[in-house]
N, C-alpha and C positions, 0 to 999 in steps of 0.2 A: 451793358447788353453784350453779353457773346454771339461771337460769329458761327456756324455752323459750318464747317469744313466738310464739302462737298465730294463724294468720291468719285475717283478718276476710271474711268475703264484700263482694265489693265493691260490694252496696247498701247498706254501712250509713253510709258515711260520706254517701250521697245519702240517708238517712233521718234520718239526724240534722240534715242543713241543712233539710234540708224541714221538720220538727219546730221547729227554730228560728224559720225564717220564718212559718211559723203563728203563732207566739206573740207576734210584732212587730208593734203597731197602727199602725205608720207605712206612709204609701203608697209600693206597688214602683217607680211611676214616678214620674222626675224631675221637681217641679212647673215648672222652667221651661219646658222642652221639652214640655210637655204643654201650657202655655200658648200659644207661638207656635204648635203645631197645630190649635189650639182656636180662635187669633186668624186664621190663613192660613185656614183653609176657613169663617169666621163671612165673613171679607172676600170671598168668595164670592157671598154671600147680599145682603150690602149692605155699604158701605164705608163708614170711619170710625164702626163700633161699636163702643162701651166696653162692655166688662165687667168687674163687679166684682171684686175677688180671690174672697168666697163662693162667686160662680158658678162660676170656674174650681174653687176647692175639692171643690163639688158636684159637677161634670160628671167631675173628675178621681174619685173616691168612687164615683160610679154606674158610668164605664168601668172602673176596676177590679173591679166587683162582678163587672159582666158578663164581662172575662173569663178571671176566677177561675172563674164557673159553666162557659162554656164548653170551658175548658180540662181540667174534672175530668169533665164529660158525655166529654168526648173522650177523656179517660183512660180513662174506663168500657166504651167502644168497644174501645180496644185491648186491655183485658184480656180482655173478650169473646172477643173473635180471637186470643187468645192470645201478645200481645205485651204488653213493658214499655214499651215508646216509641209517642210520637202520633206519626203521620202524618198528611199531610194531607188526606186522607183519612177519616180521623176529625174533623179538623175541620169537615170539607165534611156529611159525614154527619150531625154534628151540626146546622149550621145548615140544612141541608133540614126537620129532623126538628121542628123551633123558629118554620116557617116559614107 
């Protein structure tokens, strides 16, 4: 007798990674690219400043935090309006809202 494989809705396999990536304490962005972006607009301000790796650590930790919040306030937005996807729109909304 075969089994009949049953089909999945197709948010679950984007709820299982999302469920994954919650549970992972390492950061989403990659620390060197995050460092040269960190070092090009510091050289902005004033040239030839060192920063330590903590700092870039920190800065990288803090701009993630923010936006993780950003991104879920915006989430919140589209569901409101009855959508599953951000737009920009919602991001925009948000950062007026923050502002």
């Amino acid at each position: 007798m075969s089994t009949v494989k049953r089909k999945r809705k197709a948010s679950t396999n984007a709820i299982r990674e999302i469920k994954k990536e919650q549970n992972k304490t390492t950061l989403v962005i990659p620390s060197a690219p995050f460092s040269r972006l960190v070092h090009e607009i510091a050289n902005d301000y004033k040239s030839d400043l060192r920063i330590k790796a903590d700092a870039y650590r920190t800065l990288q930790v803090a701009a993630e935090d923010h936006l993780i919040e950003v991104l879920q306030k915006a989430n919140k937005c589209a569901i409101h309006q009855g959508r599953e996807t951000i737009q920009t729109k919602d991001i925009r909304l948000v950062q007026s809202l923050s502002d």
